[in-house]
Structures are given as structure tokens and as C-alpha cells.
FIRO-344322 format. One record per atom (N, C-alpha, C): atom name; chain; residue in three letters; x, y, z. Coordinates in steps of 0.1 Angstrom, whole numbers, always signed. Layout:
# residues N
CA, A, ALA, X, Y, Z
...
***
This chain:
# residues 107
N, A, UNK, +1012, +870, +1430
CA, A, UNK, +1019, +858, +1435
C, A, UNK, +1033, +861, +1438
N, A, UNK, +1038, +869, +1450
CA, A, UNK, +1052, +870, +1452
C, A, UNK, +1061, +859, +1453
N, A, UNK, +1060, +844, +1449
CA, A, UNK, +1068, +837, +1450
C, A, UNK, +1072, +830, +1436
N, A, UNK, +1060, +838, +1430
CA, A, UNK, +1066, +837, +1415
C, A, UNK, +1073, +839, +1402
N, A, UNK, +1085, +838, +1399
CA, A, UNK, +1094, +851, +1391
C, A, UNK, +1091, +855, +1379
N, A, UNK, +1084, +864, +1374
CA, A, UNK, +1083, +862, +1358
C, A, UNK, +1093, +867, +1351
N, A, UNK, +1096, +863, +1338
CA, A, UNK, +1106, +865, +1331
C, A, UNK, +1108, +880, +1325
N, A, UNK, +1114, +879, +1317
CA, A, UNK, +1113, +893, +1305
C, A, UNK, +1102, +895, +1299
N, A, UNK, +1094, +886, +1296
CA, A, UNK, +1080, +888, +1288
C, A, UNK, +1070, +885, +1296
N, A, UNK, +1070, +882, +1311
CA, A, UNK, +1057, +886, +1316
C, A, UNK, +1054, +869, +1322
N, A, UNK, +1059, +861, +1318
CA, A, UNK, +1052, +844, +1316
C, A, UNK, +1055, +842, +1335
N, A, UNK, +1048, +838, +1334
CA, A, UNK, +1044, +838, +1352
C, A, UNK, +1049, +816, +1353
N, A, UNK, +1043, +813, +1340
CA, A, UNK, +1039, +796, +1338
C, A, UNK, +1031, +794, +1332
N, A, UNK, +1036, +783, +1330
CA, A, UNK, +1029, +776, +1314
C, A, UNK, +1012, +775, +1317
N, A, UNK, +1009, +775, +1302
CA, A, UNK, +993, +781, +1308
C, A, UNK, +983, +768, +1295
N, A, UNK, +979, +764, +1296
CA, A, UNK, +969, +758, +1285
C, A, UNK, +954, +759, +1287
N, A, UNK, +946, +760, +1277
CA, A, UNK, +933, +761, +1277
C, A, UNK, +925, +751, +1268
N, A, UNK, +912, +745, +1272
CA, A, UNK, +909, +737, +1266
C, A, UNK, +893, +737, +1271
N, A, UNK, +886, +729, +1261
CA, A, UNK, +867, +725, +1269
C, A, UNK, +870, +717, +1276
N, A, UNK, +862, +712, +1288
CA, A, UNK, +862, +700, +1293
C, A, UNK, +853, +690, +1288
N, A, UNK, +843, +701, +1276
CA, A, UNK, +834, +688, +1267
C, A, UNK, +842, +682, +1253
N, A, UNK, +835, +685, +1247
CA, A, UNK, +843, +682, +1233
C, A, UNK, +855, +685, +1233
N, A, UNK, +865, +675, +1230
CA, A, UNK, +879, +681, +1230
C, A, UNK, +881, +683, +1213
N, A, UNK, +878, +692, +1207
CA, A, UNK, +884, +696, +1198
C, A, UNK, +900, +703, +1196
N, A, UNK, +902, +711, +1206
CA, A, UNK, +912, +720, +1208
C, A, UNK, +919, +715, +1220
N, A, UNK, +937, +718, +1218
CA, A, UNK, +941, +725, +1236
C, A, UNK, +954, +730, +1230
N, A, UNK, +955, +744, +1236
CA, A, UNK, +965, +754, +1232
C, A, UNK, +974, +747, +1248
N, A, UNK, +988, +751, +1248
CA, A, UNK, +999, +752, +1260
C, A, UNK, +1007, +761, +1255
N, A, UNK, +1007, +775, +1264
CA, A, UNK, +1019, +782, +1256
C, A, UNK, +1028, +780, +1275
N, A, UNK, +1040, +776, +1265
CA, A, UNK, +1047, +778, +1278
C, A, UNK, +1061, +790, +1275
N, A, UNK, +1074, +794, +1282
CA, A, UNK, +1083, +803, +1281
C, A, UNK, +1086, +799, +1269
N, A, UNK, +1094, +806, +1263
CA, A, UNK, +1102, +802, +1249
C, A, UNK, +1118, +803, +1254
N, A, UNK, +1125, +803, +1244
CA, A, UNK, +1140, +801, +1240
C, A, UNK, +1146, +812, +1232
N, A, UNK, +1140, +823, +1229
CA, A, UNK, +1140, +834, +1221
C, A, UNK, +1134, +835, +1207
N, A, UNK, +1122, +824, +1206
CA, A, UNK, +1118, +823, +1194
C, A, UNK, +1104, +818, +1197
N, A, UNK, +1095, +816, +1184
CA, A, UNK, +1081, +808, +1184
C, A, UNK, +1091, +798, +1183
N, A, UNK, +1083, +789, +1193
CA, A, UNK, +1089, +770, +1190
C, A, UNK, +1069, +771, +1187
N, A, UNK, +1068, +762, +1179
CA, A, UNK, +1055, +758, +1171
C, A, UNK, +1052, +745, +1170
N, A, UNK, +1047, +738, +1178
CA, A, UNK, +1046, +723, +1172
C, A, UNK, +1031, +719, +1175
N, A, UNK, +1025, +709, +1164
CA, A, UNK, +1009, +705, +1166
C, A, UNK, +1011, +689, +1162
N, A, UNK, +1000, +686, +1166
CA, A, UNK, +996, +675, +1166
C, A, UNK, +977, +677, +1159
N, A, UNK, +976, +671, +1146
CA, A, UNK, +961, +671, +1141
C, A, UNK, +957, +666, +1136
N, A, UNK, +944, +660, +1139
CA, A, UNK, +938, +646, +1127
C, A, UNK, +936, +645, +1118
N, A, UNK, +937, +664, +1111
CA, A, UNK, +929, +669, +1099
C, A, UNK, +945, +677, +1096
N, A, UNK, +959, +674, +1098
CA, A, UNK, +966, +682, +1092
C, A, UNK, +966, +680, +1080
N, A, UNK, +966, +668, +1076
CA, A, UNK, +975, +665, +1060
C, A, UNK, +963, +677, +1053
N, A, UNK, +949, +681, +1054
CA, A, UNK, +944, +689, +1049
C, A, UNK, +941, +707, +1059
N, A, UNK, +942, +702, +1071
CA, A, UNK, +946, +721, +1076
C, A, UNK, +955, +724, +1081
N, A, UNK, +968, +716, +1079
CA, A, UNK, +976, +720, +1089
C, A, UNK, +982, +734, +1086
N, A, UNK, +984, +736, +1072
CA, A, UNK, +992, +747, +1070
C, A, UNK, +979, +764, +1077
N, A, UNK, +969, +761, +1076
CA, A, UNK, +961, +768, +1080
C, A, UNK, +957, +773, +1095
N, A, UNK, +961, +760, +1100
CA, A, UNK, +962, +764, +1114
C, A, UNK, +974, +770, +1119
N, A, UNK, +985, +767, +1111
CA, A, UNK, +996, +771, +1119
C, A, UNK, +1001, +785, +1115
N, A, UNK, +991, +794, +1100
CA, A, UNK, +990, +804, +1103
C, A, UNK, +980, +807, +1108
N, A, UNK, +974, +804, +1111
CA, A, UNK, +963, +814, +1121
C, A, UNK, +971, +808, +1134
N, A, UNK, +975, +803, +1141
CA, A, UNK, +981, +803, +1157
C, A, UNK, +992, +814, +1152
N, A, UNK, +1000, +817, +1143
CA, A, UNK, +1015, +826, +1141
C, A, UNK, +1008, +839, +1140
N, A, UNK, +998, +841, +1132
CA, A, UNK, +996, +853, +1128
C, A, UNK, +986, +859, +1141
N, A, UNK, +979, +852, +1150
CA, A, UNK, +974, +852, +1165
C, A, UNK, +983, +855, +1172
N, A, UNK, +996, +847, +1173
CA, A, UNK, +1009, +854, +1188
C, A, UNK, +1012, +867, +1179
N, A, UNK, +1016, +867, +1161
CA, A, UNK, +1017, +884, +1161
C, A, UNK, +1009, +892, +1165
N, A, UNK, +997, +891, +1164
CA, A, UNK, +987, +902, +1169
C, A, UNK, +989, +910, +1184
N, A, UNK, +988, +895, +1187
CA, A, UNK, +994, +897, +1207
C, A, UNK, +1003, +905, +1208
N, A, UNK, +1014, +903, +1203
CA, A, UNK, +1027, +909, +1202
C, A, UNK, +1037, +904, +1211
N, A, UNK, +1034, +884, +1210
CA, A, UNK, +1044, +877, +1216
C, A, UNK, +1053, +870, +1202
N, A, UNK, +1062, +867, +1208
CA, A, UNK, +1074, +864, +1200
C, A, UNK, +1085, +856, +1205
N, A, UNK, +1084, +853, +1218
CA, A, UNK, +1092, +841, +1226
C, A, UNK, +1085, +836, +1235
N, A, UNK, +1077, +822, +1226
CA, A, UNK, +1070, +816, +1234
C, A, UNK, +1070, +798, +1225
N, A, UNK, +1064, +792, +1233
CA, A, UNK, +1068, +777, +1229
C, A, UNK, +1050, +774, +1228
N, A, UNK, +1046, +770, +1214
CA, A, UNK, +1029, +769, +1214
C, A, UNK, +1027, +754, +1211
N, A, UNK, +1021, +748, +1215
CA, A, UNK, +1018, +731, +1214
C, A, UNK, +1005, +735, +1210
N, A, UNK, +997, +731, +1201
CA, A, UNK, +985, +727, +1197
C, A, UNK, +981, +712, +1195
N, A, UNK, +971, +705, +1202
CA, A, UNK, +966, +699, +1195
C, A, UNK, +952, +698, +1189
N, A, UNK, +950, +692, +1175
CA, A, UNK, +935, +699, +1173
C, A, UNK, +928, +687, +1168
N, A, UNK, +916, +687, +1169
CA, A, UNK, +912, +674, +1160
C, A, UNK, +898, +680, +1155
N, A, UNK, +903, +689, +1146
CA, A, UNK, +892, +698, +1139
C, A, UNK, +882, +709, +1141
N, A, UNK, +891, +721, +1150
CA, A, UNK, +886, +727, +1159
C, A, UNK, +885, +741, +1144
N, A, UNK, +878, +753, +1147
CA, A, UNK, +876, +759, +1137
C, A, UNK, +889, +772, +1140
N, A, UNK, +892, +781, +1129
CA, A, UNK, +896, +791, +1132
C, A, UNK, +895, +798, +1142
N, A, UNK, +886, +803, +1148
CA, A, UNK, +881, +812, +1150
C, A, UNK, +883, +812, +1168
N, A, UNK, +881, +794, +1173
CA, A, UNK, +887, +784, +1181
C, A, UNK, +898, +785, +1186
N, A, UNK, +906, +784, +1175
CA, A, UNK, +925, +785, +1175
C, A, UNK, +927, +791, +1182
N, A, UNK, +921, +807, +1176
CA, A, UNK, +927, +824, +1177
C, A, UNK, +921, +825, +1195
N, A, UNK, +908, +821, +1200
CA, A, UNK, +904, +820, +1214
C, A, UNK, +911, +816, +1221
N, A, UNK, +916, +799, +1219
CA, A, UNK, +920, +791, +1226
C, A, UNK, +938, +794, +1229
N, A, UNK, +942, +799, +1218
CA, A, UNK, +956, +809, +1219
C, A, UNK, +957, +820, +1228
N, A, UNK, +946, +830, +1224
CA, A, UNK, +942, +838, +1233
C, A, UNK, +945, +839, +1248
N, A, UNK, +937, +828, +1252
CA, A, UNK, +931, +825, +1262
C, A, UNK, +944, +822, +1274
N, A, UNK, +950, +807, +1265
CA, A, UNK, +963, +804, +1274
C, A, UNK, +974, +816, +1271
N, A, UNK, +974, +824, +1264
CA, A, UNK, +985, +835, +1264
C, A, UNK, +985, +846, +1277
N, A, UNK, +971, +851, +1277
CA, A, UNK, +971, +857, +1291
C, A, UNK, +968, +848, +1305
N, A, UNK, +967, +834, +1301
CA, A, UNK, +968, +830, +1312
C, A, UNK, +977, +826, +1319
N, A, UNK, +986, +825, +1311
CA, A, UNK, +1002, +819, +1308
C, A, UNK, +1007, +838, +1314
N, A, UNK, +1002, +850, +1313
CA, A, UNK, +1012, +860, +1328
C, A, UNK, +1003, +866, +1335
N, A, UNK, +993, +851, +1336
CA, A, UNK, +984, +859, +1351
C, A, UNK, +976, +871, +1344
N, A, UNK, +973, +874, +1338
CA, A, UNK, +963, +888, +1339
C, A, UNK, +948, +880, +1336
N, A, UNK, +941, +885, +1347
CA, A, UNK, +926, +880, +1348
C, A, UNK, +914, +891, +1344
N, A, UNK, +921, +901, +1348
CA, A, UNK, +909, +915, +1347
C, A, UNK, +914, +919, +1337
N, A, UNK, +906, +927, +1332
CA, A, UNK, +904, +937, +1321
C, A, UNK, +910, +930, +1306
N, A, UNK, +905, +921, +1305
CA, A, UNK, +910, +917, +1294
C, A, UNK, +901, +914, +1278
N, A, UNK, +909, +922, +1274
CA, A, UNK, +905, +929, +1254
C, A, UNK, +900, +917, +1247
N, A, UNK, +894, +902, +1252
CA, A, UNK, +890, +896, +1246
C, A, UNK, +881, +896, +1233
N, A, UNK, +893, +893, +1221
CA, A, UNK, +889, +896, +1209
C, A, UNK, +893, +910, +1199
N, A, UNK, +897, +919, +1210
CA, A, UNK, +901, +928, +1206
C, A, UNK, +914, +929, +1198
N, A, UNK, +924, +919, +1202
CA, A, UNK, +939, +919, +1199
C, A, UNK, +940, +910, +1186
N, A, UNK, +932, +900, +1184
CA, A, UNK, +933, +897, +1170
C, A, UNK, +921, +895, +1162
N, A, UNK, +914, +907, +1161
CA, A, UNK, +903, +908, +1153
C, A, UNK, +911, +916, +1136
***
């Protein structure tokens, strides 16, 4: 897409992923500010929040992003969900569609 600038790390634009059945999940990673900005919203924090918000941190380390802004919201989506659904809007968030290590980067 030549009319699109991407930055220093690749971010083409903000990218979110989500089911269109059950809404358990929806990741948005958009550019960052030179840092994780991390914020969630969940129905089940007072008992997973601290859980989720390491498995979304320890998911962008895997990746090997580090300036990016992650919105979650979850309403009791599983692990395993998270690490996908982060996944998922991370490479979609700089455009790469092919050949992609699904699962391989934070296994």
C-alpha cells in the first residue's frame, strides 16, 4: 500500500481482532509512544486480571514488540485466546499476511 507510511516498527495502522460470534475477546494494538501503553477492560478482572495482563506482556515480548499501545477487552476469554488474539492484531497491525509463524512466536 504506497500511500501508507509505516513507522520505525513496521505499524502500517491500528489493527484489532476479534470473533464475530461469541465476543469473549478483542485485542487493538495500535502505534505506541515509545513504550507498552496496556490498558483492559474485564468482567472477570478482580479475579484474572493480573493473569491476563501477563500473558498479553509476556506475548508482545515474545514478538519482540515494545512500542505499541494494547487495549484488551475480555469477558473471560482463555489464555491461550489472549496470546492468538494479540497475535493476530500484531501482524495485522504491519500488514504481513503470508507466511506467517502462527504460534510459533509465543509458544
Amino acid at each position: 500500500l504506497p500511500d501508507q507510511k509505516e513507522d520505525k516498527h513496521g505499524y502500517r495502522k491500528a489493527s484489532h481482532c476479534r470473533n464475530s460470534g461469541i465476543q469473549r475477546l478483542q485485542v487493538t494494538v495500535e502505534k505506541g509512544e515509545g513504550n507498552v501503553d496496556f490498558s483492559m477492560e474485564s468482567s472477570v478482572i478482580n479475579q484474572y486480571g493480573n493473569q491476563i495482563r501477563k500473558v498479553a506482556l509476556e506475548t508482545l515480548k515474545k514478538l519482540g514488540v515494545s512500542d505499541v499501545k494494547l487495549t484488551i477487552v475480555d469477558k473471560g476469554a482463555l489464555d491461550c485466546t489472549i496470546k492468538a488474539r494479540i497475535e493476530a492484531a500484531v501482524y495485522r497491525s504491519v500488514l504481513q499476511t503470508e507466511h506467517l509463524p502462527w504460534g510459533g512466536d509465543i509458544r
